[in-house]
C-alpha positions in Angstrom: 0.3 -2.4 3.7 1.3 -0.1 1.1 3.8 -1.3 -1.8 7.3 1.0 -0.4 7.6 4.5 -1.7 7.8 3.9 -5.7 11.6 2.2 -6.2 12.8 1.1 -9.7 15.7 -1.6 -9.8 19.3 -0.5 -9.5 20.3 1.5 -12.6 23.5 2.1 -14.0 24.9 5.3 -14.0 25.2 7.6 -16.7 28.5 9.0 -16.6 28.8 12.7 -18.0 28.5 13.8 -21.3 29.7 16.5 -23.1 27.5 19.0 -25.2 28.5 17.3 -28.3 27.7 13.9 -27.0 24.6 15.1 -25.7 23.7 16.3 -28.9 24.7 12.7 -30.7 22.9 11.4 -27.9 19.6 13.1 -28.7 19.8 12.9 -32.4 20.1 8.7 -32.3 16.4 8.8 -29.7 15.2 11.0 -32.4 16.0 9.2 -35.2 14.2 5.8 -33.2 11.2 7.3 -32.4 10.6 10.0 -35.5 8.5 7.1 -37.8 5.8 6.1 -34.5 6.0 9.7 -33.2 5.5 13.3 -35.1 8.4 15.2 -33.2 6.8 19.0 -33.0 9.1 20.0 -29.3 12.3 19.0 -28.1 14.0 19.2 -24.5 16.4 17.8 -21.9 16.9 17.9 -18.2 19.9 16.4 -17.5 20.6 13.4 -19.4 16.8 12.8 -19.6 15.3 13.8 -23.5 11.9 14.9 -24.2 10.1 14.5 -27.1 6.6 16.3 -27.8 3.9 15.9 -30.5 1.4 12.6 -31.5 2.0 9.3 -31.7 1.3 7.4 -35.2 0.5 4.2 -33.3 -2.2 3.4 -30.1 -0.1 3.6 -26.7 0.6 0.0 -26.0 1.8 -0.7 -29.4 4.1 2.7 -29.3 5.6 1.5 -26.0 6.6 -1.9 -26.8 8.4 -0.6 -29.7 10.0 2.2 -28.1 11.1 0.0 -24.9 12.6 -2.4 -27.8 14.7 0.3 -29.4 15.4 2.5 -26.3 16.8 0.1 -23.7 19.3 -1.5 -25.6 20.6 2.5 -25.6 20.1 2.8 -22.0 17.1 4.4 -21.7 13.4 3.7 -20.5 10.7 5.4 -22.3 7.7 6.8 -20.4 4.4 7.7 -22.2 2.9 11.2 -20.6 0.2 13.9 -21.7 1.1 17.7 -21.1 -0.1 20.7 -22.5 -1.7 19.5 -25.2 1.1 17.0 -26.4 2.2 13.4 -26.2 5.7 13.5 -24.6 8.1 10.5 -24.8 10.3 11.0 -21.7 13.6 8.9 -22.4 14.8 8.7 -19.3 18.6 7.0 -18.5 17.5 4.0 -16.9 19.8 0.6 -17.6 18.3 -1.9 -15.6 20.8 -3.8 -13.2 19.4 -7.5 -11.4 18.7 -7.1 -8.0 19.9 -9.7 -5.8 16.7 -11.4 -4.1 17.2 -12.1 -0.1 14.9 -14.6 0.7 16.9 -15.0 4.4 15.8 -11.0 5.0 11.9 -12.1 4.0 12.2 -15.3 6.5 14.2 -13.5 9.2 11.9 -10.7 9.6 8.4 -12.8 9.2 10.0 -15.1 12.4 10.5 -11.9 14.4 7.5 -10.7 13.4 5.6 -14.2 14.9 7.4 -13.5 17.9 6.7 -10.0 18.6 2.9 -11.1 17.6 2.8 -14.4 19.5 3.8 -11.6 22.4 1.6 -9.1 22.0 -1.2 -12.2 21.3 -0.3 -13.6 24.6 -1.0 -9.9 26.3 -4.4 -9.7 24.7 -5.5 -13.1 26.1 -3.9 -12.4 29.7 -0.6 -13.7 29.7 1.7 -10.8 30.1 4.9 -11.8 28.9 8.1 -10.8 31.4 5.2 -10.2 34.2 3.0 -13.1 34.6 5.6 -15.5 33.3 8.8 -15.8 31.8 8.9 -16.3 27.8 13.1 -17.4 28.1 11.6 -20.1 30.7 8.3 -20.9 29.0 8.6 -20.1 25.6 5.3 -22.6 25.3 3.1 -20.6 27.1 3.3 -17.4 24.5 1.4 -19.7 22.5 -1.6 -18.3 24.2 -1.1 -15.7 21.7 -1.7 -18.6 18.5 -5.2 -17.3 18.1 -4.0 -13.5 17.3 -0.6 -13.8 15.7 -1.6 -16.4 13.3 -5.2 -14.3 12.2 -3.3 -11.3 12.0 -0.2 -12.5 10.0 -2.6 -14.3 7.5 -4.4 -11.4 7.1 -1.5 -9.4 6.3 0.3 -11.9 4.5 -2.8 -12.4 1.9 -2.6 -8.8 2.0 0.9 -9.0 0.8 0.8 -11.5 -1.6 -2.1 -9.9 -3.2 0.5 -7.4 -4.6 3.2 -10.0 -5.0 0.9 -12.1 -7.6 -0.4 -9.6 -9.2 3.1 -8.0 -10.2 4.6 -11.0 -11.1 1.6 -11.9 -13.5 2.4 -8.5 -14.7 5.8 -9.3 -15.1 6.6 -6.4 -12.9 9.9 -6.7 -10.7 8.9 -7.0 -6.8 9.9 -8.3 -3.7 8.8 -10.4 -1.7 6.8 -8.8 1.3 8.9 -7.9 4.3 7.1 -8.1 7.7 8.0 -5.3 10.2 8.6 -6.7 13.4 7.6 -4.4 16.9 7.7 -5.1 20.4 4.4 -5.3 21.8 5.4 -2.4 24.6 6.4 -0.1 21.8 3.4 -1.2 19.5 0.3 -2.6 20.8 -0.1 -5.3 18.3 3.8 -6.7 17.8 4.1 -5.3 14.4 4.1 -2.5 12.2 2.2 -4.3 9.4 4.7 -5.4 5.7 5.6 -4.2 2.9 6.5 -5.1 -0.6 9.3 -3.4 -2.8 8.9 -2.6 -6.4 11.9 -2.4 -8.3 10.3 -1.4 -11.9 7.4 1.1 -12.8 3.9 0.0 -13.4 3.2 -0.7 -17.2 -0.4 1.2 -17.3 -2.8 2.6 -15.2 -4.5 -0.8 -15.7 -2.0 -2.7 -14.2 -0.9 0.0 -11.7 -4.6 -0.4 -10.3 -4.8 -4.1 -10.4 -1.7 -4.8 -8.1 -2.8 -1.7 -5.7 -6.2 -3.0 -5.4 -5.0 -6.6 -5.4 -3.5 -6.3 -1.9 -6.4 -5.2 0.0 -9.4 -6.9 -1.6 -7.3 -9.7 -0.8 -6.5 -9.5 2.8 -10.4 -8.5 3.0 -11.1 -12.1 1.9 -9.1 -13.8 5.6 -10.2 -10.3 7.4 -13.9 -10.3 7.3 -14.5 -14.1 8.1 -11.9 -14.0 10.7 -13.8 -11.4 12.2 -17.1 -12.6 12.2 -15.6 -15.9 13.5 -14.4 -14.4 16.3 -17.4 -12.5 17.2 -18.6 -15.7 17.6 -16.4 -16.4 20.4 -16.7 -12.9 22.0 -18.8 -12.2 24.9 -20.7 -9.3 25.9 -20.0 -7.8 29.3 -20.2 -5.1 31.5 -17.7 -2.2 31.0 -15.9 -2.1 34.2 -15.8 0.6 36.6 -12.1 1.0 36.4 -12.2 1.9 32.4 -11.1 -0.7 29.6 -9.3 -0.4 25.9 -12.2 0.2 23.5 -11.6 -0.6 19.9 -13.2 2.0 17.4 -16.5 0.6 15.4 -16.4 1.5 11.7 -19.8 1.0 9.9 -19.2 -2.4 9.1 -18.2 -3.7 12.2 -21.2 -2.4 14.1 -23.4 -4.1 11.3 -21.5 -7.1 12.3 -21.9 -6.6 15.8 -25.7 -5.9 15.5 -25.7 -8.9 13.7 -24.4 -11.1 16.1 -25.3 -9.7 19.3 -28.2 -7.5 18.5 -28.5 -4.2 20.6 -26.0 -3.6 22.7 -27.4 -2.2 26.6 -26.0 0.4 28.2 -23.1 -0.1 30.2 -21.9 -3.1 28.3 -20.1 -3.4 25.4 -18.7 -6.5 23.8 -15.2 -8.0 24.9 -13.8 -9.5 21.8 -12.1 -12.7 21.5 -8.2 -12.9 20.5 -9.3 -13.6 16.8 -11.9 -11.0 16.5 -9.4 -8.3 17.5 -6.8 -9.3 14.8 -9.9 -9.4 12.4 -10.3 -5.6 14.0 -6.4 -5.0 13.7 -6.7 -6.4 10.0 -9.5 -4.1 8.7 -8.2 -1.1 10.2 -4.6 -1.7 8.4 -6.5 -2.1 5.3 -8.5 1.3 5.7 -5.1 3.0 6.8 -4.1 1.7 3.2 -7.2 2.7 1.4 -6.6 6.2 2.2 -6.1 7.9 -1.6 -2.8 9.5 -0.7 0.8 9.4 -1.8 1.7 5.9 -2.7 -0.4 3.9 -0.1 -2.6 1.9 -1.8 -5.8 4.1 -1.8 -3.0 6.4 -3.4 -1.9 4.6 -6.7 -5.7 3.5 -6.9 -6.5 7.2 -6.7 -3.6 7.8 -9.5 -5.2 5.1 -11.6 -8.4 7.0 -11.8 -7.7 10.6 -11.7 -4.3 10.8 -13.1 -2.8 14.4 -12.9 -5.4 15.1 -10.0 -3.3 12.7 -8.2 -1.6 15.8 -5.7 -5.0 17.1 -5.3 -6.0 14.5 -4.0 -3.8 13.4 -1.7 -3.3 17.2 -0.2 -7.4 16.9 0.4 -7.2 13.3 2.1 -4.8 14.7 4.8 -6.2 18.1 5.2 -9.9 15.5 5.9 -7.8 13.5 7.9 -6.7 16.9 9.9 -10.6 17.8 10.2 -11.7 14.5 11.3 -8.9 14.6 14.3 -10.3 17.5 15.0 -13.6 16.8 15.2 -13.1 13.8 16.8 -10.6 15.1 19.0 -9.0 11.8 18.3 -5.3 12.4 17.8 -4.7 9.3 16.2 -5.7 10.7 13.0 -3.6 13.8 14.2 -0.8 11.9 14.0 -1.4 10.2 11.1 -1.6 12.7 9.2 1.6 14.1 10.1 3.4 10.5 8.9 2.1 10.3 6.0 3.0 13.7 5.0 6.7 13.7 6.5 7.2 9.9 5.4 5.2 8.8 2.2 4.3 12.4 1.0 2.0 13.5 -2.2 4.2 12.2 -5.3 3.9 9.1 -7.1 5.6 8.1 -10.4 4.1 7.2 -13.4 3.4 4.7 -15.2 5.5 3.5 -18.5 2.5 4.1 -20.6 0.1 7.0 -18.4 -2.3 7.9 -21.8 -4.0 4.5 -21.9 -7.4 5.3 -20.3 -8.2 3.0 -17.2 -11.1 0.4 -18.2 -14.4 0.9 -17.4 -14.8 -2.2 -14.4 -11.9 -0.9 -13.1 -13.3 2.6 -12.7 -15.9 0.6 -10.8 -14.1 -1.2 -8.8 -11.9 2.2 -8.0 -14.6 3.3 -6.5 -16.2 0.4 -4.7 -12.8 0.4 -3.1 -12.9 4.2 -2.2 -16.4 3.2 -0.5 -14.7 0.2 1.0 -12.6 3.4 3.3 -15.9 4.6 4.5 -17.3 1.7 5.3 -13.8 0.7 7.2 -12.9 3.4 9.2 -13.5 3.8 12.7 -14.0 7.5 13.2 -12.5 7.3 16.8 -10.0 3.8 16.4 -9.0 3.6 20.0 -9.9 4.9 23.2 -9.9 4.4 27.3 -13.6 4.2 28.6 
């Protein structure tokens, strides 16, 4: 799942400052930065100063300096390109420890087991509170082993794809939290987890590495458990009555093909508990492929286009709008709508945005962009 909408650590708060302190204030950034950086434009907004003109040194080198000087004044430089300038942005950002909760991160991942072991049990036909009693035979939910422990490995190497890749980083970050849902509310028994970042990226390199991190990692448990439990699935006749149908992206019906060859008419293939977290566990990762706002697919978009960034995202909802409609699926409908209203277009810089992103990772950027196609049932569920 996507890192949480872009969250530094606690900052302390600049109290006000008069005009005369502002001015002091300004003149002592000035005087730090003025022999790496030719000062041709000055501004404020706020207690924020802006600097404009060419830096003397290459970006990486500029910003370990300027971080060095800056913070001990409070401030956190960021590295931007605008009109035709370099701008340092000195913004007032003291950085305060953040208390880690591990007992939150445990807490949440045992609910999150339960609601899964739940909805696990419903998928293999033991329908907790109708067929049986989970407060009387709490062994039997672990009919629903098989899909609770796929799907939280799956999102858990999802997870800690980010987690690593921070840390080695030396970015701050949480550990992930699991969203817990009941399986009556949410088919699945969760909402998928998230990780918190509680400091800015350093580059675009390194804001693309722990983006892309998550979901080329969760790939690695997804695809195998998938195919695994394809294994185990059985092809059937759809029944007269109408069934769920899970959505086939492209790769899944290579995989099917694969396994089971053409599929006749009037059957379909009834997937085992593991195949359908392997389903569950590739569709979460296309959900977070999609190159908007701060999903994943959204910083890796930032990483490679930059200022194109809004564009970007805008277009990815308005296609996600056409392809409900074409569909007439209204999953992507609603979709849509949540990532507008909840994760939006923005995403924050990084510390140093003028270092160009590497060449592999352009590649990879893209390979992971192709990774959406191939991932993404056009339809994702349906009654037959």
């Amino acid at each position: 799942m996507p890192l949480w909408p872009f969250r530094r650590r606690r900052r302390v708060a600049v109290s006000a400052l008069s005009p005369d302190a502002l001015l002091v204030t300004e003149d002592l950034l000035r005087r730090n930065v003025e022999d790496i950086f030719i000062v041709r434009e000055r501004g404020s907004r706020g207690h924020a100063f802006l600097f404009g003109g060419e830096l003397l040194l290459e970006p990486p080198r500029a910003l370990t300096l300027l971080e060095a000087r800056l913070k001990p004044l409070g401030y956190t430089p960021f590295l931007v390109r605008d009109r035709g300038l370099t701008w340092i942005q000195a913004l007032p950002l003291g950085d305060v420890t953040s208390p880690a909760r591990p007992a939150v991160n445990v807490v949440l991942f045992l609910l999150t087991l339960l609601s899964t072991l739940m909805a696990g049990s419903l998928v293999a036909g033991s329908m907790p509170f109708v067929t049986f009693d989970p407060r009387l035979e709490p062994h039997r939910l672990l009919d629903g082993l098989p899909f609770a422990a796929t799907l939280l490995g799956i999102l858990g190497t999802h997870e800690f794809g980010h987690y690593f890749t921070a840390r080695a980083y030396g970015a701050s970050v949480s550990l992930p939290y699991f969203i817990p849902a009941p399986p009556p509310l949410f088919l699945f028994g969760t909402l998928g987890a998230v990780i918190r970042m509680r400091s800015p990226a350093r580059d675009r390199n390194s804001l693309f590495d722990i983006a892309a991190a998550g979901p080329l990692a969760g790939l690695v448990v997804a695809i195998p458990a998938l195919w695994l439990g394809l294994g185990w699935s059985r092809v059937g006749v759809v029944p007269d009555s109408g069934a769920m149908a899970f959505g086939d992206s492209l790769l899944l019906r290579a995989m099917t093909y694969l396994m089971f060859g053409r599929i006749p008419e009037g059957m379909d293939v009834f997937i085992h508990p593991v195949a359908l977290a392997g389903w569950v566990g590739l569709f979460v990762t296309a959900l977070n492929l999609f190159p908007v706002g701060q999903l994943d697919g959204g910083r890796i978009a930032y990483a490679l286009f930059g200022g194109q960034h809004r564009r970007v995202s805008v277009g990815t909802v308005a296609a996600l709008l056409l392809l409900g409609a074409v569909t007439g699926s209204a999953n992507w409908l609603v979709f849509a709508g949540l990532v507008t209203f909840l994760i939006g277009f923005h995403h924050a810089p990084p510390l140093d945005d003028l270092t160009p992103l590497s060449p592999g990772r352009y590649a990879v950027g893209f390979f992971c962009l192709l990774l959406l196609v191939l991932l993404i049932p056009p339809v994702p569920i349906q009654m037959n």
